[in-house]
matplotlib code that plots the C-alpha trace (Angstrom):
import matplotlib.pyplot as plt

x = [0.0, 3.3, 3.3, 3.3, -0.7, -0.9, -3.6, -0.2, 0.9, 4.0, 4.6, 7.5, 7.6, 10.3, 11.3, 13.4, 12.1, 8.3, 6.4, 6.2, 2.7, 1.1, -2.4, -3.6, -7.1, -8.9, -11.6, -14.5, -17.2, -19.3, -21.2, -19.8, -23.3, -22.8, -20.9, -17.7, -17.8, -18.7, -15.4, -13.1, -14.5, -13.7, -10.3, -9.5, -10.3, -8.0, -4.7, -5.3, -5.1, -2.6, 0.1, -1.0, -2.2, 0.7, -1.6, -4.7, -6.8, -10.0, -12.2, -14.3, -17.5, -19.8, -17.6, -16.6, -13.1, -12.6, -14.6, -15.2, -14.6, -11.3, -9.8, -6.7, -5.8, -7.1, -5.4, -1.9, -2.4, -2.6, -6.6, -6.1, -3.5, -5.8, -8.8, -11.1, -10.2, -11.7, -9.7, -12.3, -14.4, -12.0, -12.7, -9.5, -6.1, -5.4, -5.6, -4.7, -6.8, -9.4, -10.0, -8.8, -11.7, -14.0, -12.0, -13.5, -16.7, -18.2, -16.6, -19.1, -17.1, -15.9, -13.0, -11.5, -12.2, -9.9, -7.0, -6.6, -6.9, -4.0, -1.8, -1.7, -1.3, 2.0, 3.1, 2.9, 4.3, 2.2, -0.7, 0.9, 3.2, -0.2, -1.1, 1.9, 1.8, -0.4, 0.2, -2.5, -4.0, -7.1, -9.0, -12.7, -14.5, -17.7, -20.4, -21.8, -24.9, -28.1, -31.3, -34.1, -37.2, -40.8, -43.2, -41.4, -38.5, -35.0, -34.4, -32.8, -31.3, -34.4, -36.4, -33.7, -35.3, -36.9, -36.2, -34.8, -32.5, -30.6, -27.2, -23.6, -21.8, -19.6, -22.9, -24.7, -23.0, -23.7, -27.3, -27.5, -26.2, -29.5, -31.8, -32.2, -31.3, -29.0, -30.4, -27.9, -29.1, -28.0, -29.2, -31.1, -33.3, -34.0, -36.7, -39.0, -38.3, -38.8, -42.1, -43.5, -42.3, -39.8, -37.6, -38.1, -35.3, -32.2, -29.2, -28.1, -27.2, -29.4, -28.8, -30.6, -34.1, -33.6, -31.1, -33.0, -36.5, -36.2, -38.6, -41.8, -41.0, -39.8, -41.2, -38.5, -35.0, -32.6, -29.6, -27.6, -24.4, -22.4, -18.9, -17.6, -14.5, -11.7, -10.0, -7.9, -10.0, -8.3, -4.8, -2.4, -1.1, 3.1, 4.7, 2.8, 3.3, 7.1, 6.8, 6.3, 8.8, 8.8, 7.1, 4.0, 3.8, 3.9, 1.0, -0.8, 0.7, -0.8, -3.9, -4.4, -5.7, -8.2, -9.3, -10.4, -12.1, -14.1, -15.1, -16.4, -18.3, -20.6, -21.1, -22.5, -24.1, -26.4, -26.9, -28.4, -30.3, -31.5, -32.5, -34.3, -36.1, -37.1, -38.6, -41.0, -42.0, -42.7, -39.9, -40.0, -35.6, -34.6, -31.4, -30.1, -28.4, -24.9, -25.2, -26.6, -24.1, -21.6, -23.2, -24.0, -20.3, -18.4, -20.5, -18.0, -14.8, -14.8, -15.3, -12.5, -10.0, -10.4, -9.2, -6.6, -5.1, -5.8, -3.5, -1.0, -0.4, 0.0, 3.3, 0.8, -0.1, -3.5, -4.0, -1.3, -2.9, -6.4, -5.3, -4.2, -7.8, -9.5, -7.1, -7.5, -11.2, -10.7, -11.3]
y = [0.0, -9.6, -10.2, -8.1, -7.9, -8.9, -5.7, -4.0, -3.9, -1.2, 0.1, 1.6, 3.2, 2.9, 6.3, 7.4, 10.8, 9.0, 8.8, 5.3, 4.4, 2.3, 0.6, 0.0, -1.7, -0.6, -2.8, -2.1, -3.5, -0.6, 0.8, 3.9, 5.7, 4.8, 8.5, 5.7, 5.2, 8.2, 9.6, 6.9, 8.1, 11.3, 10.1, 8.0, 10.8, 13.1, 10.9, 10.4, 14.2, 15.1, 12.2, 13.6, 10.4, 8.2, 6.3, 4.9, 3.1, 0.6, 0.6, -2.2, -1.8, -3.9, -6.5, -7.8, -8.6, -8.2, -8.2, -5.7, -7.9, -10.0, -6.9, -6.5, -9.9, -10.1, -6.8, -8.3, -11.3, -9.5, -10.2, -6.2, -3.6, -1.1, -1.0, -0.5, -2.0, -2.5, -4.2, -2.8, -5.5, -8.6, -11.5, -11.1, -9.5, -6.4, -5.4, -1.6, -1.0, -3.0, -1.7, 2.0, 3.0, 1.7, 4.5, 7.7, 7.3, 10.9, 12.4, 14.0, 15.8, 13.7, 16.2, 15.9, 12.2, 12.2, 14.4, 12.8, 9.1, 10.2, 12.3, 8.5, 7.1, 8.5, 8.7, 4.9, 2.8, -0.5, 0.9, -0.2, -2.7, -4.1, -4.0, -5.5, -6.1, -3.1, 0.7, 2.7, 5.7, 6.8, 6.8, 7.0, 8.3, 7.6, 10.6, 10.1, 7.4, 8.1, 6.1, 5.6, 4.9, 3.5, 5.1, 7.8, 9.6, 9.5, 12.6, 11.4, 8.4, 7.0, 6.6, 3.6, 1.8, -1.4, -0.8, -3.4, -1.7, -3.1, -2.2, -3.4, -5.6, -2.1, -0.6, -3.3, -2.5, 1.0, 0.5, -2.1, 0.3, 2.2, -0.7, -1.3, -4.2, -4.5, -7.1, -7.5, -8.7, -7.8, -4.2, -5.8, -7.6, -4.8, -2.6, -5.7, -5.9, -2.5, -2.7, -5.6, -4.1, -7.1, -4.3, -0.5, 1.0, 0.9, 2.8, 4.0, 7.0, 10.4, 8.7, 5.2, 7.0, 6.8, 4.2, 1.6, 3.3, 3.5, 6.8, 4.7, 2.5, 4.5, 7.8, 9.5, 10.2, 11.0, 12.4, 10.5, 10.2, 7.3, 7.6, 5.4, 6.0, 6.1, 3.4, 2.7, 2.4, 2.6, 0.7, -0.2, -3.7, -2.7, -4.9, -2.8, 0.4, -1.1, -0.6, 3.1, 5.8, 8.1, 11.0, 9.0, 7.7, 11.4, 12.2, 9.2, 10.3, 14.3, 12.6, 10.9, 13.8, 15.0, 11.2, 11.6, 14.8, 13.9, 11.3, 12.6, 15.2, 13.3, 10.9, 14.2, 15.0, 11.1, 12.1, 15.5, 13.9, 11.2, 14.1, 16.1, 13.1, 12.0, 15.3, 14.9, 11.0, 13.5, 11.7, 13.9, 14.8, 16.2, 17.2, 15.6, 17.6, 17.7, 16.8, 13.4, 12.7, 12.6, 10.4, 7.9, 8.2, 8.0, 4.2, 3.2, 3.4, 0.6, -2.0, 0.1, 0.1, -3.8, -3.8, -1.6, -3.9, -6.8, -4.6, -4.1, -7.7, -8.3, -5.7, -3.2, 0.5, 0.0, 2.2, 5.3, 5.6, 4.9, 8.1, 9.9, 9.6, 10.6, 13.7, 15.0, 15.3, 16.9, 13.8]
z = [0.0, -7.0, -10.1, -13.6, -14.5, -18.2, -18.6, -18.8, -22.2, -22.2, -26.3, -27.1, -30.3, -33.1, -32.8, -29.9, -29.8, -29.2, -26.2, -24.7, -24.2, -21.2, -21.3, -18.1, -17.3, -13.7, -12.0, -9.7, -7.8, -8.6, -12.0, -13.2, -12.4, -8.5, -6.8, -5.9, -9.8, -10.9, -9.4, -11.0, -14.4, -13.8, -12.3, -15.3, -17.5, -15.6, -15.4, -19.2, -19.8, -17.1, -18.7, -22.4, -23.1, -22.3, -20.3, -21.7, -18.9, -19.5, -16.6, -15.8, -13.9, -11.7, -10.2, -13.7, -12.8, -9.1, -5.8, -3.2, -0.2, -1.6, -3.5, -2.1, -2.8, -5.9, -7.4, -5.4, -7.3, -10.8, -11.4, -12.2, -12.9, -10.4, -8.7, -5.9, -2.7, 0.4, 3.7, 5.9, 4.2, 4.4, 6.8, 8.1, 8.1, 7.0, 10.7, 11.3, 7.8, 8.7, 12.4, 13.0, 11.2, 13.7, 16.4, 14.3, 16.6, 17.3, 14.4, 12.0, 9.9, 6.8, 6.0, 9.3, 9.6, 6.1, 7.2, 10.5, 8.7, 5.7, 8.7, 10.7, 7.6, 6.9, 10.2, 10.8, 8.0, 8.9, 7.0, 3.3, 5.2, 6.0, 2.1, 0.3, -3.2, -4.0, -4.3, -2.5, -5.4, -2.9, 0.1, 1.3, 3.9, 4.8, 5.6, 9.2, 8.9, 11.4, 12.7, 10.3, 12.3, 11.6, 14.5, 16.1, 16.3, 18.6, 20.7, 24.1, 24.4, 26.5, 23.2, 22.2, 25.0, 23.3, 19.8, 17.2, 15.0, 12.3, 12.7, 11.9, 14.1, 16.1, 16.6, 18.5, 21.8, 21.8, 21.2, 23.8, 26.4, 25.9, 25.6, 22.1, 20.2, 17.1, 14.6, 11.8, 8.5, 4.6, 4.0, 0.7, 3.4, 5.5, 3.6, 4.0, 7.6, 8.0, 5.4, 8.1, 11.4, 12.0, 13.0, 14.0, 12.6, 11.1, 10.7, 7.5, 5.8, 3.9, 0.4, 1.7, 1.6, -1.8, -3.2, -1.0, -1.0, 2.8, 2.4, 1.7, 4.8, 7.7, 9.0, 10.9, 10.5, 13.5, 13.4, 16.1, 14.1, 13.5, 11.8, 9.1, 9.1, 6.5, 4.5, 1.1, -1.7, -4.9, -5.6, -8.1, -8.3, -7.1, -10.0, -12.7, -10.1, -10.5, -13.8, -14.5, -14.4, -11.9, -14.0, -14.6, -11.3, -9.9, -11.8, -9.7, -6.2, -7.3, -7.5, -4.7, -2.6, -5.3, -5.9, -2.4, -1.8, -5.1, -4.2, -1.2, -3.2, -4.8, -2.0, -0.3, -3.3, -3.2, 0.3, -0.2, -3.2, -0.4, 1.9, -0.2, -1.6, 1.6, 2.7, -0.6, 0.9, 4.4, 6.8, 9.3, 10.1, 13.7, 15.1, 18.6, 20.9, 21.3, 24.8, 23.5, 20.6, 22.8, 25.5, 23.0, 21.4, 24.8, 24.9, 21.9, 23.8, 25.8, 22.7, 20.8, 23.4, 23.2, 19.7, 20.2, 23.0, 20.5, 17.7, 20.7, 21.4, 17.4, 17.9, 15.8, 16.9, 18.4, 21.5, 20.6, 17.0, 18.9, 21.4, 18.6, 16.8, 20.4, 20.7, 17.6, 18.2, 21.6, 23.5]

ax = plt.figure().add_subplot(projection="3d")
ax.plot(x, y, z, "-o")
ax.set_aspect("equal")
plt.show()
């Protein structure tokens, strides 16, 4: 963050004086009308025009050659010469990628959940040790996601009482400390359960009232944030990285930052577009107090500090980069 990717086919021309010319392929998980795709079209487009067409890249969309939960390995291996990645979806390994995301709880601010992700990642080398045999080109960040809710909404933490809420695995403590239940299930099962009151809520974010048609099943929407985090998410297999001179792969390293900011815009942009559809279905949005955010967050730090002692006895960073995370945000 091993061997040469045969979608890397490097020309040289007859003449000296002519540019050489490398064809690169890039795979993803997503279509290139999802915001995730939409900004690796854009990207592809820009590294094309920036290296004057020396590079030519062939995207391929919607999991055609590689998958979103075995990426890493599979772009290490050569299935790709780049693509999406994403360790914080891997079974196992990948450990300070996989976890330190889960220690941005209470942030809300994407941006500063981003700078304070890329500042640890270059102060502590195990991040790419962690991802050998591919070059990292990006990162994401996810906007905060909230509680969706069928018959009322959340404004103290008393109104968790009794609820079933479908949640992820690292919010099921949390909710649990206030009374409510975390039910996990695949988010394509969930607008039934919601539809048929198997569940109450769940958590998700703005862009879900529309992408999933949450709107036409829940009611309310709460804004008791819960961070996602920041991860790799766009890579280069190394050999073919290996391969490049050092100009082109300059105009890569330039755009890593504005990979990631963009990429970030128009996830904020599906969100507002979730938002505003939502208020035309009538969900009803309120704010919770600060008072209560940070009630709720402080309920994540005993879980956290458990996997940071469990990256501490692997020889890994766990609990300075976890104190780092909590100092940045005043904590």
């Amino acid at each position: 963050m091993k061997h040469l990717s045969l979608g890397l086919a490097i020309t040289l021309a007859a003449s000296p004086l002519a540019a050489q010319e490398f064809s690169l392929n890039y795979a993803s998980p997503y279509t290139e009308t999802h915001p995730y795709g939409a900004a690796d079209a854009e990207w592809i487009a820009r590294i094309e025009e920036q290296t004057d067409g020396r590079v030519q890249i062939t995207p391929f969309w919607g999991g055609t050659l590689i998958s979103s939960r075995e990426g890493v390995d599979e772009l290490a291996a050569g299935v790709a010469d780049m693509s999406y990645i994403a360790p914080i979806y891997a079974r196992s390994g990948y450990d300070m990628n996989r976890l330190v995301p889960g220690m941005f709880f209470g942030y809300t601010d994407p941006v500063e959940v981003l700078n304070v992700y890329m500042d640890l990642v270059d102060e502590y080398p195990v991040f790419n040790e962690e991802l050998a045999g591919v070059h990292v080109l990006g990162y994401n960040v996810g906007t905060p996601m909230h509680l969706l809710l069928r018959e009322g909404p959340v404004e103290t933490l008393d109104d968790l009482q009794g609820l079933r809420i479908r949640s992820a695995v690292d919010f099921i403590g949390p909710l649990a400390a206030f009374g409510a239940e975390g039910v996990t299930m695949p988010m394509t099962e969930t607008y039934p359960a919601l539809e048929r009151g198997v569940v109450d809520g769940v958590i998700a974010p703005y862009e879900a009232l529309r992408s999933l048609s949450f709107a036409e099943v829940v009611s309310y929407y709460s804004e008791l944030p819960h961070s996602r985090g920041a991860y790799p998410s766009r890579a280069m297999n190394q050999a073919v990285w290996d391969s490049l001179p050092a100009d082109i792969q300059q105009v890569f390293e330039d755009n890593v930052e504005w990979l990631s900011l963009r990429t970030l815009e128009l996830a904020q942009e599906a969100e507002d577009a979730g938002r505003a559809y939502g208020e035309e279905q009538g969900v009803v949005f309120n704010t919770v107090s600060d008072e209560v955010v940070a009630e709720y967050s402080a309920t994540f730090e005993p879980a956290m500090r458990d996997v940071a002692a469990e990256l501490d006895a692997m020889g890994k960073p766990g609990t300075e980069v976890l104190d780092e995370i909590r100092a940045a945000h005043g904590q």
